[in-house]
VOGU-3710 file (C-alpha; in Angstrom, 3 decimals, decimal comma):
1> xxxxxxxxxx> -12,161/15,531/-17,277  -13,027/14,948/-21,374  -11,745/19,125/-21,810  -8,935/18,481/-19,772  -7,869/15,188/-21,888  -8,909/16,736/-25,229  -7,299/20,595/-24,047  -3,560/18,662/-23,943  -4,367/16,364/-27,144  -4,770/19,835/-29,030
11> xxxxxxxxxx> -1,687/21,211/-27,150  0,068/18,057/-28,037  -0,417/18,133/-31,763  -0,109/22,117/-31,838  3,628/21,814/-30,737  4,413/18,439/-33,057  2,876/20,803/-36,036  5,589/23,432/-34,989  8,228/20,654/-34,611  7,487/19,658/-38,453
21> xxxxxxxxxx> 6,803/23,250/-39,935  10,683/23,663/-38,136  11,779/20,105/-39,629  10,649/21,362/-42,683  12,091/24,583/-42,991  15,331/23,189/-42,228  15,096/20,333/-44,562  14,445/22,957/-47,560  16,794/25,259/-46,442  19,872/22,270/-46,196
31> xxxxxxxxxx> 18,428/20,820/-49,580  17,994/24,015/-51,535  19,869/23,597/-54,695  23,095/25,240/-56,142  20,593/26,186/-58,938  18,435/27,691/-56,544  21,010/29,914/-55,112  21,724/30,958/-58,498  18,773/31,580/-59,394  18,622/34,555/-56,651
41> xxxxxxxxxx> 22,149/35,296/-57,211  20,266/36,731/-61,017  17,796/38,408/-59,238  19,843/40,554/-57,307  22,061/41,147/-60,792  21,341/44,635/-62,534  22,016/44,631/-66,063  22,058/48,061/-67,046  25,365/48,399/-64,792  28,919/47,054/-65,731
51> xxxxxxxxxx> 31,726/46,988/-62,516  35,133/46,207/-63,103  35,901/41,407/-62,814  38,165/41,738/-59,702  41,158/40,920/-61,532  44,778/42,089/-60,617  47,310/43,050/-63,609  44,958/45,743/-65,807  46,774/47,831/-68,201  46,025/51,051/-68,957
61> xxxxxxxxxx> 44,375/51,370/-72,575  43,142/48,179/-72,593  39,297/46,606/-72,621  38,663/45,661/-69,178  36,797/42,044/-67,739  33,460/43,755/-66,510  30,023/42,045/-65,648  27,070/43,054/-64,628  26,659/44,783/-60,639  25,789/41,894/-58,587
71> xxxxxxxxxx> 27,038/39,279/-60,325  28,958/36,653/-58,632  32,331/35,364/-59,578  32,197/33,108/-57,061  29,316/31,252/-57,543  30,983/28,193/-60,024  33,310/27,410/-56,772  34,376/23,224/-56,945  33,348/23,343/-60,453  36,584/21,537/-62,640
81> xxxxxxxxxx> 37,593/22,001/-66,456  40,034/20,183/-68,432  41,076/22,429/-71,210  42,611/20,234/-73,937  45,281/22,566/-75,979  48,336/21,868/-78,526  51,777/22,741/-76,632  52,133/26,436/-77,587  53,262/29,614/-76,172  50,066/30,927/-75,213
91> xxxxxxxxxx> 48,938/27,506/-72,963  52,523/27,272/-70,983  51,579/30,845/-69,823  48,378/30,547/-68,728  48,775/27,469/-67,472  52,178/29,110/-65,573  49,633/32,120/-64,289  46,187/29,834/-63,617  45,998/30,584/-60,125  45,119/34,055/-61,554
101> xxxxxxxxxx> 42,081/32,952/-62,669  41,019/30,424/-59,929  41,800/32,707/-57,017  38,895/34,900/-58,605  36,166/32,424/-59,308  37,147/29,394/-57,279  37,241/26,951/-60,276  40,000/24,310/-60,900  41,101/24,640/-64,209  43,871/21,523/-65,594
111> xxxxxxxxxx> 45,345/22,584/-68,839  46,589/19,179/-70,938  49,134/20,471/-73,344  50,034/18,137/-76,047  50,954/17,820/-79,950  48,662/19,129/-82,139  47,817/15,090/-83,822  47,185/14,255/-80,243  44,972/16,910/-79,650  43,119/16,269/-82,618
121> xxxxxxxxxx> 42,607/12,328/-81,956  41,753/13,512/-77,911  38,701/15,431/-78,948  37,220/13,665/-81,792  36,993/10,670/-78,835  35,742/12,657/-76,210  33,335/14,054/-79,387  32,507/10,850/-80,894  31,030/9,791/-77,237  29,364/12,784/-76,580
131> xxxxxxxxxx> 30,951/13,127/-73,153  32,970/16,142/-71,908  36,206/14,509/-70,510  37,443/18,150/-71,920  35,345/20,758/-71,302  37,839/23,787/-73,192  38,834/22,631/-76,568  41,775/24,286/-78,613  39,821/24,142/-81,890  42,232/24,052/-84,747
141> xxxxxxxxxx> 40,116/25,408/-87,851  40,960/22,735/-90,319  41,670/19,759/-87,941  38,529/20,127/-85,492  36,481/22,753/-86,592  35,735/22,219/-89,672  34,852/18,759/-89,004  32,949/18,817/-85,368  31,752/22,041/-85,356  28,487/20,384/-84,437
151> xxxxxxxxxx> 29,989/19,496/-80,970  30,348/23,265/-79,751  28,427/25,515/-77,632  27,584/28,566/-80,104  29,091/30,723/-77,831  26,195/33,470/-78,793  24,184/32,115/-75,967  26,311/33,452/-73,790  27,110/36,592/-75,222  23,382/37,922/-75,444
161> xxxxxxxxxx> 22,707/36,284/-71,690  23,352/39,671/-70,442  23,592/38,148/-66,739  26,861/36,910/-67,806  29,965/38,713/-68,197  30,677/40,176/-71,500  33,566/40,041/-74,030  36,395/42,908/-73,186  36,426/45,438/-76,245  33,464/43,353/-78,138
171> xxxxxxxxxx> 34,277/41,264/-81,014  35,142/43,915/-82,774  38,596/43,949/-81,030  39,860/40,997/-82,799  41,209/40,906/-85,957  38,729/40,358/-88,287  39,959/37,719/-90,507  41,244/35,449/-87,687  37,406/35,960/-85,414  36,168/34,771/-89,364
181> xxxxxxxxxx> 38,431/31,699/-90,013  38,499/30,679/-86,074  35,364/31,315/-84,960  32,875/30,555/-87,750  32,025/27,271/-89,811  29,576/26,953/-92,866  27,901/30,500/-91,957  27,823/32,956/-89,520  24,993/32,095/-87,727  26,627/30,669/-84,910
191> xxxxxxxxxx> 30,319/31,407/-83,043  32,227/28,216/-82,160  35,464/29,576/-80,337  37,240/32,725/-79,626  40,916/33,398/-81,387  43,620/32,708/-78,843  46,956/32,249/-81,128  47,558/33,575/-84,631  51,191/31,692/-85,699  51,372/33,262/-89,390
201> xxxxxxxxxx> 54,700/32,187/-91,698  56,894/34,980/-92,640  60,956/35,533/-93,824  63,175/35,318/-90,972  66,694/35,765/-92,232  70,164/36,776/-91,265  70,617/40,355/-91,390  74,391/40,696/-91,321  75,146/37,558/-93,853  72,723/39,855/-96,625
211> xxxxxxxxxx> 74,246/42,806/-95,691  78,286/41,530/-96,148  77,927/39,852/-98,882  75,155/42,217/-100,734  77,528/43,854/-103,124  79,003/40,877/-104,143  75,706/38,724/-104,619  74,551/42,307/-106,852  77,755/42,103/-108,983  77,253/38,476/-109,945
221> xxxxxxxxxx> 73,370/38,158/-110,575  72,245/41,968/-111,185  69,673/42,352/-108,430  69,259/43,475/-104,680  68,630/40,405/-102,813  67,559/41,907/-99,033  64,628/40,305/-98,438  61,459/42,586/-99,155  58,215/43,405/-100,689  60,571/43,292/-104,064
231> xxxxxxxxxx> 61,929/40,130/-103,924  60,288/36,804/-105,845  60,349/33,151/-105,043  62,610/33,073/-108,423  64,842/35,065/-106,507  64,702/33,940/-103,463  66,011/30,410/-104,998  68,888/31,911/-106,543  69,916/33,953/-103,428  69,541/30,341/-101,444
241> xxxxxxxxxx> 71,777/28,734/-104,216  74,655/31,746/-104,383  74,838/30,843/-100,636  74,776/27,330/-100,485  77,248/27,413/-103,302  79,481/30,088/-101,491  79,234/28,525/-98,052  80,466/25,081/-99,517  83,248/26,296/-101,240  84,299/28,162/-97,629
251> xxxxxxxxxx> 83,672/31,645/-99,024  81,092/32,249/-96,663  81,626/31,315/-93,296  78,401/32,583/-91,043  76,426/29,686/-92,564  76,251/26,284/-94,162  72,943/26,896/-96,430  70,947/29,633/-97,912  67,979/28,605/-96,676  65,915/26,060/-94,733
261> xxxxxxxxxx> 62,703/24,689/-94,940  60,120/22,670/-93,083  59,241/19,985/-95,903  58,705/16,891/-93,700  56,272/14,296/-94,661  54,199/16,309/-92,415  51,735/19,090/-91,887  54,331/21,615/-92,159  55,433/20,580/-95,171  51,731/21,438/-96,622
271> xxxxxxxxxx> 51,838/25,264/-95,065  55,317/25,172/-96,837  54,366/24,745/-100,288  51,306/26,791/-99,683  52,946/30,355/-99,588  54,357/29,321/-102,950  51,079/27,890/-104,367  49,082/30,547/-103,489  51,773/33,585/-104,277  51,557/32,178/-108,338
281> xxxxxxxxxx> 47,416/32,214/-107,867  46,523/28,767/-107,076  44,781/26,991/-104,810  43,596/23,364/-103,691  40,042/23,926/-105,417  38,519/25,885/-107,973  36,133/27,248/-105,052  38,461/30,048/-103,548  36,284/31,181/-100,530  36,990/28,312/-98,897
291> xxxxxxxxxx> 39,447/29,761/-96,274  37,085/32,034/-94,005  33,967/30,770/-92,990  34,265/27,204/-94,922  31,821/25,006/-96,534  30,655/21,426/-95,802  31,455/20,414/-99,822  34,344/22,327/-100,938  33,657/20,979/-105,062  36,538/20,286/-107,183
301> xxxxxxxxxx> 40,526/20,170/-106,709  42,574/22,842/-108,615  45,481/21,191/-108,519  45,539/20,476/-112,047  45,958/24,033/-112,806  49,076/25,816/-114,732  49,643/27,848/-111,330  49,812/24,271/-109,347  52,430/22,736/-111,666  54,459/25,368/-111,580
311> xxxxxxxxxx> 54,855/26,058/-107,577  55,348/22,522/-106,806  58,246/22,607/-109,886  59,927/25,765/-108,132  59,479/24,857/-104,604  61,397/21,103/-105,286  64,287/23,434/-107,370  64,055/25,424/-103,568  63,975/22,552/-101,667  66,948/20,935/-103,374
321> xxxxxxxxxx> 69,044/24,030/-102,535  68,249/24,301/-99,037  69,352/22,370/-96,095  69,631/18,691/-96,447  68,196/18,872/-92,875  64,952/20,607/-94,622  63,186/17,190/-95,703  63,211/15,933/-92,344  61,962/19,043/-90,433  58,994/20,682/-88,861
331> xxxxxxxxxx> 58,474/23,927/-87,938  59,784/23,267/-84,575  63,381/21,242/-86,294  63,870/23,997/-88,715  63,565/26,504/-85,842  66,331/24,767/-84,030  68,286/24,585/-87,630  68,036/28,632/-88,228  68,652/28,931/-84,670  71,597/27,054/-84,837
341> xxxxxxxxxx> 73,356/29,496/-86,846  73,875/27,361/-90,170  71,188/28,898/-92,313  70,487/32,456/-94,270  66,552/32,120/-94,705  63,674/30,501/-93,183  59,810/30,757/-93,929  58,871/30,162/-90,426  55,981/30,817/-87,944  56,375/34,439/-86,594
351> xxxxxxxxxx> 56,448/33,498/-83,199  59,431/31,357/-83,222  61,125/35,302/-82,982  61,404/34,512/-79,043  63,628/31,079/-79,599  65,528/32,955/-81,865  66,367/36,010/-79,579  67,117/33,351/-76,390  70,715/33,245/-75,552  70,079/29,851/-73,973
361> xxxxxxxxxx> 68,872/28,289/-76,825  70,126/30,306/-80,112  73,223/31,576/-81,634  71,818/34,364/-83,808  70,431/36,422/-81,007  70,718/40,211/-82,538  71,325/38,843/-86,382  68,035/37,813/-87,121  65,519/40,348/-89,222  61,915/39,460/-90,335
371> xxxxxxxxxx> 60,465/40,643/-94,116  57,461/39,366/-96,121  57,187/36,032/-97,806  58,680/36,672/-101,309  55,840/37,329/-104,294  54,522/34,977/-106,764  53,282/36,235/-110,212  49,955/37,413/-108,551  50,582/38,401/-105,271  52,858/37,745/-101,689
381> xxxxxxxxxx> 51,211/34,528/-99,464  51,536/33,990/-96,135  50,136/30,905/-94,626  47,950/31,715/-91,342  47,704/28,903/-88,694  45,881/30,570/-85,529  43,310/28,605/-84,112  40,199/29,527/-81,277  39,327/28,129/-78,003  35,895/26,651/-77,723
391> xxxxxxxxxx> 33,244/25,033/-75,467  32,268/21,442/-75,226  28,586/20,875/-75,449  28,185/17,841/-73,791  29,269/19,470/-70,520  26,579/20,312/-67,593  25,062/23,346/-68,069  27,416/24,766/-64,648  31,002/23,396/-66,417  29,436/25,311/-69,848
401> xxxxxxxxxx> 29,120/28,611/-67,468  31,960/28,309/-66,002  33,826/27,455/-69,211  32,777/30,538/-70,507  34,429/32,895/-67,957  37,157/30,946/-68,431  37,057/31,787/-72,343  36,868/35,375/-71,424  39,476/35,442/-69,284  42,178/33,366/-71,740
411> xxxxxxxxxx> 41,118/35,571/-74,523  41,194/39,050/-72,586  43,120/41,973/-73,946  44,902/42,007/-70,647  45,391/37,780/-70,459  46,797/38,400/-74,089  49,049/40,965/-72,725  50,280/38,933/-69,960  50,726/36,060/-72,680  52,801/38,546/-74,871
421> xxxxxxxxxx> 55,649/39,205/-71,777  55,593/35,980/-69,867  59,061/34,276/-69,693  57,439/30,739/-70,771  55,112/32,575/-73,242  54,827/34,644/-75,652  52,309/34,403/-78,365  51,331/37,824/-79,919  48,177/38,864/-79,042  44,767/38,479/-81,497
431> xxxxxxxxxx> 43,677/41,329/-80,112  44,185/45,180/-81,910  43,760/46,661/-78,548  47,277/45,163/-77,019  48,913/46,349/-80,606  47,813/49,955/-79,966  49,212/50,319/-76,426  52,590/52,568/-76,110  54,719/49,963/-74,630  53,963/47,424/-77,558
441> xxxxxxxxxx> 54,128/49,650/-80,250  58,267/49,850/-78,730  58,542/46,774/-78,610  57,809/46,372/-82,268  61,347/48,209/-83,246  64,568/46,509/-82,833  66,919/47,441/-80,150  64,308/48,937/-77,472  64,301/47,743/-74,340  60,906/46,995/-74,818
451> xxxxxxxxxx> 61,554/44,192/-78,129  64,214/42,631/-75,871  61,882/42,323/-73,179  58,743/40,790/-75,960  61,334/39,470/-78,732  57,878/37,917/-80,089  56,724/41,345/-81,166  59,640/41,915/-83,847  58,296/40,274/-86,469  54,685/42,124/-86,336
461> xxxxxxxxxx> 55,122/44,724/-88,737  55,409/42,455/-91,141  53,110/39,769/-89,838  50,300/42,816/-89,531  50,947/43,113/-92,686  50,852/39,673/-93,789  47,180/39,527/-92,019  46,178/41,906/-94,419  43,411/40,141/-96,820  45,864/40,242/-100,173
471> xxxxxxxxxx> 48,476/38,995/-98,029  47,027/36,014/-96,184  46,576/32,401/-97,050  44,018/30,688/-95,574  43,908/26,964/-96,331  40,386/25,450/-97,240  38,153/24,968/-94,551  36,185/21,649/-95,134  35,697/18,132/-92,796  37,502/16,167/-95,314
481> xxxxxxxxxx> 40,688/18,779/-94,793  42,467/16,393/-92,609  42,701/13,542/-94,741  43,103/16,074/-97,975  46,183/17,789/-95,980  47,342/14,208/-95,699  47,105/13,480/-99,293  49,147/16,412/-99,897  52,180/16,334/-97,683  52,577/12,715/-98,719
491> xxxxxxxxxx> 52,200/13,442/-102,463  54,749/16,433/-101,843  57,375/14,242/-100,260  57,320/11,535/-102,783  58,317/14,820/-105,559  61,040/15,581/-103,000  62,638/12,120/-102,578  62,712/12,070/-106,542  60,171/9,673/-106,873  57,616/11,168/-109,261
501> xxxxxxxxxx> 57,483/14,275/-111,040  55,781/17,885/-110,355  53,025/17,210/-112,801  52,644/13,927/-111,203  52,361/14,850/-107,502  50,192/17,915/-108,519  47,736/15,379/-110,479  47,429/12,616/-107,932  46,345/15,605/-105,229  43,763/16,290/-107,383
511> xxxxxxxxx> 42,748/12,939/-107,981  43,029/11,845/-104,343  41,273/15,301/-103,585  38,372/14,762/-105,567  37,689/11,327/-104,426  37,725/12,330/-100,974  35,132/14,917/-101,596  33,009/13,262/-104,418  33,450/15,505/-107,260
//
């Protein structure tokens, strides 16, 4: 009787052991973690292969999205990011073309497109409290960059975790100078962002006003004007002046002025000056390698110097024969000016080419030609004004990850690409892949099918040349920049509005400058 009894107490705890063991099992298979799953998702990766990201739209010629064999685009599905970006080109068409990207790895991407000053005050909040309200931040190089670099993911992480994907091409497919300025602050130790948009001032003027009245203009001052490699900022003032002159006296009747400017109390009115500045050899401090990588202390202001005094005393002469319109514009008023039809010159941002060539929004479609910034007495300046995408530190370690394909994608030769032809795009490309391609190379050269079809890509031979490193301004790259650019636009429109002199404004920069700095 005892065996029988003590036979079904060991059969009775035999099957509740097998009832928990099951219990168990379950419970840690239901629980197991998303990092878990990951985790074997990297075991079954193999590194030493590369397969084609399974995205639709590649181009032949370009760097394809790979990543390793095994890997799994999938495996960030439900994860959200709120990219924070200024309202350009670029951002409308990726935004337009998202679904591209989520259909592929499952994550929800919001893009917030606003002005750049908002954009700035966004993420030095969502910095400031170490929080990741934006996980993607458009990273302007003197407004964010240079001042909360600190607050980024050094994106190097991710590009030696060979688990992850890779960078189409390498970095070696962007333009140097624009991977240096966006990417990098204080060193090169660590990358910060990606270049995604590379705006870059250069001449666009009206063709068929310089070419009627060329013979004319020649007989009565004794040069060529047509805008050129040739032609000065002395010269480029008196051809603005013969037409102002001209057009007010109704000789010429295509346009009102000979030129227009963006010389707002503003940040365009800085960039303005600055292709004048640095064409006669100066600069905003005596430390001149300021403009790539940056420096935390950028030392004194040069804007005491012979070459300051004398661009700020040509550029009000320019100003004052330019479109009345010009002290109360931007870049994006004096685009609608020029595209308006009442002006003959414009040092504008390159990619403005598309609102110029839109029938629905321009009456100089077909007129419009783009040359070089006119020369200084040292060299021709173009102001740059590209800026890189970046990552968020204070995001979980699955947004950073899935941030980062997200970075890869935006920045892909063949994202760049479809950037370059979308209808609500259009930003050229920072990429030399997408310039080497057949198709864009056309589209470079007026009157193809292919320039009417990317009317962004008519300026680039010029602006490739402007990127060249003689060519290219790059403003100083420092954490006090943003209240320096301030000084300056402000100092700059007081000279404008007659209310001190060239020496003046060029003196209280520099003594504003060096305050701010503590030199």
């Amino acid at each position: 009787m005892k065996r029988d009894i003590l036979f079904k107490m060991i059969v009775f705890l035999a099957i509740i052991s097998l009832i928990l063991t099951a219990c168990s099992s379950t419970s840690s298979t239901n629980s197991q973690k998303p990092s878990d799953t990951k985790a074997k998702n990297a075991e079954n990766i193999n590194t030493e292969v590369q397969v084609d990201a399974p995205f639709d739209g590649w181009v032949e010629g370009l760097p394809k999205i790979t990543a390793p064999e095994g890997f799994d685009w999938k495996q960030f599905e439900g994860v959200e990011l709120n990219v924070i970006t200024e309202n350009t080109p670029p951002s409308s068409a990726l935004a337009a073309n998202i679904n591209l990207f989520e259909d592929v790895t499952g994550i929800k991407v919001n893009i917030e497109q606003s002005d750049l000053g908002t954009v700035v005050e966004k993420t030095s909040l969502d910095f400031n409290a170490k929080s990741a309200k934006y996980h993607v931040i458009y990273a302007d190089p003197y407004q964010i960059l240079a001042k909360h670099s600190q607050h980024f993911v050094d994106l190097n992480a991710f590009i030696d975790e060979k688990t992850m994907p890779a960078i189409p091409g390498g970095l070696e497919d962007f333009i140097p100078s624009q991977l240096e300025v966006n990417g990098y602050m204080g060193d090169t130790e660590a990358l910060y962002t990606l270049p995604y948009d590379n705006p870059t001032m250069v001449l666009a003027y009206r063709k068929d006003v310089f070419e009627k009245y060329k013979d004319e203009f020649m007989a009565d001052k004794g040069f060529d004007w047509t805008p050129g490699p040739d032609l000065t900022w002395e010269q480029y003032y008196e051809a603005a002046k013969w037409i102002t002159e001209k057009a007010a006296a109704g000789e010429i009747t295509e346009v009102k002025y000979g030129a227009g400017h963006q010389a707002k109390q503003h940040d365009s009115l800085m960039n303005d000056y600055s292709n004048i500045l640095a064409a006669y050899g100066g600069d905003y401090f005596e430390d001149t390698e300021l403009g790539a990588v940056g420096k935390s202390n950028p030392g004194k202001s040069a804007m005491t110097s012979d070459a300051a005094k004398k661009s700020a005393e040509l550029y009000k002469k320019i100003i004052d024969v330019s479109a009345p319109g010009s002290t109360s514009w931007d870049w994006s008023g004096l685009g609608e000016g020029f595209a308006a039809g009442d002006i003959a010159m414009a040092p504008e941002w390159h990619e403005f080419s598309s609102m110029f060539e839109n029938p629905d929004s321009s009456k100089v479609v077909g007129k419009v030609a783009w040359a070089s910034l006119p020369k200084g007495d040292v060299r021709h300046a173009h102001s740059y004004g590209g800026t890189g995408i970046g990552i968020n530190k204070y995001g979980t370690d699955e947004e950073k990850k899935a941030a980062w394909l997200f970075l890869v994608w935006a920045t892909s030769p063949q994202a760049q690409y479809m950037i370059l032809k979308s209808e609500v795009g259009g930003s050229t490309p920072t990429r030399h892949s997408v310039y080497e391609i057949e198709e864009v190379q056309k589209g470079m050269q007026a009157g193809t099918e292919e320039s009417k079809q990317m009317p962004n890509l008519l300026p680039m031979k010029v602006t490739l040349e402007a990127w060249e490193e003689e060519n290219v301004y790059m403003r100083p790259k420092v954490p006090q920049w943003p209240q320096i650019d301030t000084f300056i636009f402000t100092e700059l429109s007081k000279m404008l509005a007659d209310q001190q002199t060239p020496e003046e404004t060029v003196e209280e920069i520099a003594k504003q400058s060096n305050q701010a700095t503590g030199n």
